[in-house]
N, C-alpha and C positions, 0 to 999 in steps of 0.2 A: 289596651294593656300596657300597661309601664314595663320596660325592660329593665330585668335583673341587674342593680350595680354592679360595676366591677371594682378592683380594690385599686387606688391609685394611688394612695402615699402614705406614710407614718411621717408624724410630724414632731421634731426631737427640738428642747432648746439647749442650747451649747455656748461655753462661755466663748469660743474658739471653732468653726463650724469649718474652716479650711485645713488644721489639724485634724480635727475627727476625720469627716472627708477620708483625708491621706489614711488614716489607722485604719481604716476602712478596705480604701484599695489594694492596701498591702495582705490583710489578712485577707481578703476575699475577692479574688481575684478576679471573677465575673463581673464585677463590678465595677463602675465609672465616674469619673466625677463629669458633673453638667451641672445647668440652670434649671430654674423653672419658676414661672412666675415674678422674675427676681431675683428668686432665694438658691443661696447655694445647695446644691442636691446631689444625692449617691443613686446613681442608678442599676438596678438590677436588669438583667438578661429576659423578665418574663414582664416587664413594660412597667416595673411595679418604680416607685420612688421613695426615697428618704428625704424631706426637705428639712432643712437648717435654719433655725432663729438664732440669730446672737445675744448675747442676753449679759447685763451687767456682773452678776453675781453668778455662781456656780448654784445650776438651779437642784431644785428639791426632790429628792429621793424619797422624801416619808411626807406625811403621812400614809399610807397604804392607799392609794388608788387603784382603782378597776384595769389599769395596766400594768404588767408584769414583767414581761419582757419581750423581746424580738427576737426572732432568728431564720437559718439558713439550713436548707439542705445542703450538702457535699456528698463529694463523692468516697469520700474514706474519713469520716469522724476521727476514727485512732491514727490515722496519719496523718491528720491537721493538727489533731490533740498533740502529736510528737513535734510537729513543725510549732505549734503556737510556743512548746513550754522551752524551747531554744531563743524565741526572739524576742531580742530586749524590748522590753515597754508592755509585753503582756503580761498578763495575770491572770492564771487561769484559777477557779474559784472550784471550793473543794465541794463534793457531794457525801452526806453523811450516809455510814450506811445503816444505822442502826446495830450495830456491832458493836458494841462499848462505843468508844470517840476515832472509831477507826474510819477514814476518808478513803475515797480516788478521788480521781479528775476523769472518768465518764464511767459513762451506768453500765456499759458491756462490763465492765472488772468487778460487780456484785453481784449479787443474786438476781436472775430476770425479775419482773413482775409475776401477776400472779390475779388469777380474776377477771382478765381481759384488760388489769390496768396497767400503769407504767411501777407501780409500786409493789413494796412486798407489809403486811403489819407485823408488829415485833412477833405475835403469834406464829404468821406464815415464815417470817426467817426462823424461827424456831424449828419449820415441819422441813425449812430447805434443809437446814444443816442437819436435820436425821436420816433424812431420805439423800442426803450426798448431791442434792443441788450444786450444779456448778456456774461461775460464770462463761458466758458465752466466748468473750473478748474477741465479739465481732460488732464491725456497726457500734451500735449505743448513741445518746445526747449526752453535752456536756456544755460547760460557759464558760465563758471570759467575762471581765470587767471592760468594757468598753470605753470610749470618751464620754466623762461628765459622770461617770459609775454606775452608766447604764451598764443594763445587763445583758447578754446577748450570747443566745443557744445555738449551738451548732450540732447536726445530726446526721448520721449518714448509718447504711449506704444509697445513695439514692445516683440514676442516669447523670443529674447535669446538678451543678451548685447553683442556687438560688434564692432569693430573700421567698421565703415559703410562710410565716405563722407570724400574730402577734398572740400572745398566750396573756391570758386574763384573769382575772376575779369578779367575781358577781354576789349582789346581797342574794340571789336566789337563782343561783344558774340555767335550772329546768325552765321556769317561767321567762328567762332571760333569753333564751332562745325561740322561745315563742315569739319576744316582742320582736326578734329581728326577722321571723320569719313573715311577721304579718305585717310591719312594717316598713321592710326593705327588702322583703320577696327573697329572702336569705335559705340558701339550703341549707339543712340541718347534718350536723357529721354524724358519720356512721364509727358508734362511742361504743363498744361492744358490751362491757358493760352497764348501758343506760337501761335495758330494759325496755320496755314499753315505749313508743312513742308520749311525751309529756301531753298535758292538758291543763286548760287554764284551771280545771278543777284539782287535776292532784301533781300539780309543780311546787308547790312551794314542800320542799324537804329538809327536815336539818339537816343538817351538818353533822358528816357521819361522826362515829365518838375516837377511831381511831385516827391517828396519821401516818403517815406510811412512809418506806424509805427505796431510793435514795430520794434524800433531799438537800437542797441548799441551806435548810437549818437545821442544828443539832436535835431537835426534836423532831423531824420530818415534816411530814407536809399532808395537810386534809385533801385529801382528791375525790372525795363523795358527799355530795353529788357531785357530778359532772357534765359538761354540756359543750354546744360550740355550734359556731355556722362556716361557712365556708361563700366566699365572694370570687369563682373562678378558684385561682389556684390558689390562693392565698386563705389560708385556714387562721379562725377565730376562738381555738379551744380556753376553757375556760375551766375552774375550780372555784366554790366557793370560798367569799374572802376569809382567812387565816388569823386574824386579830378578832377581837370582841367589839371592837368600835365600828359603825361606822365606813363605808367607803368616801375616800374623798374626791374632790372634781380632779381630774386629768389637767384642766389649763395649767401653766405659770409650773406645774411638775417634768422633771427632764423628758416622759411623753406626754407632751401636750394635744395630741389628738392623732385620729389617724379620717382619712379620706377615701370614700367611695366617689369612681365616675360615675354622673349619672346622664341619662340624654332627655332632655327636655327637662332643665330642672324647675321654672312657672308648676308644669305638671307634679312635679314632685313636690311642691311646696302645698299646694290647694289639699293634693292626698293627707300630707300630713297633718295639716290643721286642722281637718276633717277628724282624723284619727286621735284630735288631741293630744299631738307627740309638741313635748316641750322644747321652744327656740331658743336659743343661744343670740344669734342674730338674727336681722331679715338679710336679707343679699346686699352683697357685698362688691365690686370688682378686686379680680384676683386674676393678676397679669392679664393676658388676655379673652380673661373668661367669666365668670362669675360664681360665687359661690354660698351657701346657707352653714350655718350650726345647728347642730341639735344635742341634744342631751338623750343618752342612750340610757336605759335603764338601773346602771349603777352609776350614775353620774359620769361618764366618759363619755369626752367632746368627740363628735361624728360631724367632719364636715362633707356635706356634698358638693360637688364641683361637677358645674355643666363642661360635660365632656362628650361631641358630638361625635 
């Protein structure tokens, strides 16, 4: 039996990777700058890595890939959210609430979710504001514009700060979770919303008709279906992708991929070809180790890195 990967790095490219780094350390204090492989890295408290590519150009934001964004537990969201909107150079990005064009800067300041999800549909703010729903303004998520226009979530309240989620899109979420479950031994999150455990037979669902708020765009955000796996502590939630088109590959975009450790990767290579999971590359050396690509179900690069 192959052992469960664990999560080992998001891999960002940066036109400037010793800057970001510092934007980094400053706002998030758990964290450190180090090496790895070569590459300049941010390292998190819970063994996790950010590695750095330097890159000519300020890399690509759109078209819509299967990565979304990154982010961090803390330990008081609205008390980083006060400290971020004090220090020069950040930019906290607003959340619509679905109230005419009226914003915050975190979800604790609107109306909770509703359904077991993160969101409320214009219908459900409709039954808050009858029923005298209130904001919490405790806890909540909220973002920053990070280095290169990454985007990057911060949520609390949580024990210890730490790099916790990479949060995603998928052409068919349910099913998308399947494939990581069957082919990287991925446990599934507990989505309280999802219903039923999925099945290769009844995964594939549209795309609910409403969107929901708060969200990052003035229309809100589809969050049905929903899915997600979890590698250790580090969570992979996901939403169906948001545009009509199309997801695109992860490479040469500001996330260029993220990395599971795996132990015995030979074993992990014969599994997967077996399983007919598509390569990227064969193996590689990657500093002192080795490593493979795969292509993950909505076209996001997944590299494995033998890590003993």
């Amino acid at each position: 039996m192959l052992d469960t990967p664990r999560f080992h790095h998001l891999h960002l490219n940066s036109l400037d990777p010793d800057a970001a780094i510092d934007f980094y350390v400053r706002q998030f204090t758990s964290t450190s700058r180090t090496t790895w492989a070569g590459l300049p890295a941010l390292a998190s408290p819970n063994n996790v890595l950010i590695l750095f590519n330097r890159v000519a150009e300020p890399p690509a934001v759109a078209p819509e890939t299967p990565i979304w964004h990154f982010g961090w537990h803390v330990t008081d969201s609205r008390a980083a959210m006060a400290t971020f909107r004090d220090r020069e150079g950040v930019e906290l990005l607003p959340l619509y609430t679905g109230d005419e064009a009226r914003t915050v800067f975190i979800s604790s300041d609107t109306w909770p979710g509703a359904g077991g999800t993160l969101g409320r549909t214009t219908a459900q703010i409709r039954e808050a504001k009858a029923s005298g729903v209130q904001p919490s303004r405790n806890g909540g998520f909220a973002y920053l514009h990070g280095p290169d226009r990454a985007i990057v979530e911060y949520a609390g309240n949580y024990p210890a700060e730490r790099f916790n989620h990479v949060h995603m899109w998928q052409e068919e979420p349910l099913c998308a979770q399947l494939w990581y479950q069957q082919h990287l031994r991925a446990a599934p999150l507990p989505i309280p919303a999802a219903g039923s455990p999925p099945t290769l037979d009844n995964c594939k669902v549209a795309r609910g008709a409403e969107r929901s708020f708060p969200g990052l765009e003035p229309d809100g955000t589809y969050r049905a279906p929903s899915g997600g796996v979890a590698f250790g502590d580090v969570w992979l939630p996901w939403y169906m992708r948001q545009g009509e088109a199309p997801l695109a590959p992860t490479r040469g975009q500001v996330y260029d991929h993220f990395a599971l450790g795996v132990s015995g990767l030979d074993a992990w290579i014969d599994k997967l070809k077996m399983e007919e999971v598509t390569f990227l590359t064969e193996p590689y050396p990657l500093g002192e180790t080795r490593a493979v690509m795969i292509s993950g179900p909505s076209l996001e690069a997944v590299e494995l890195v033998e890590a003993e």
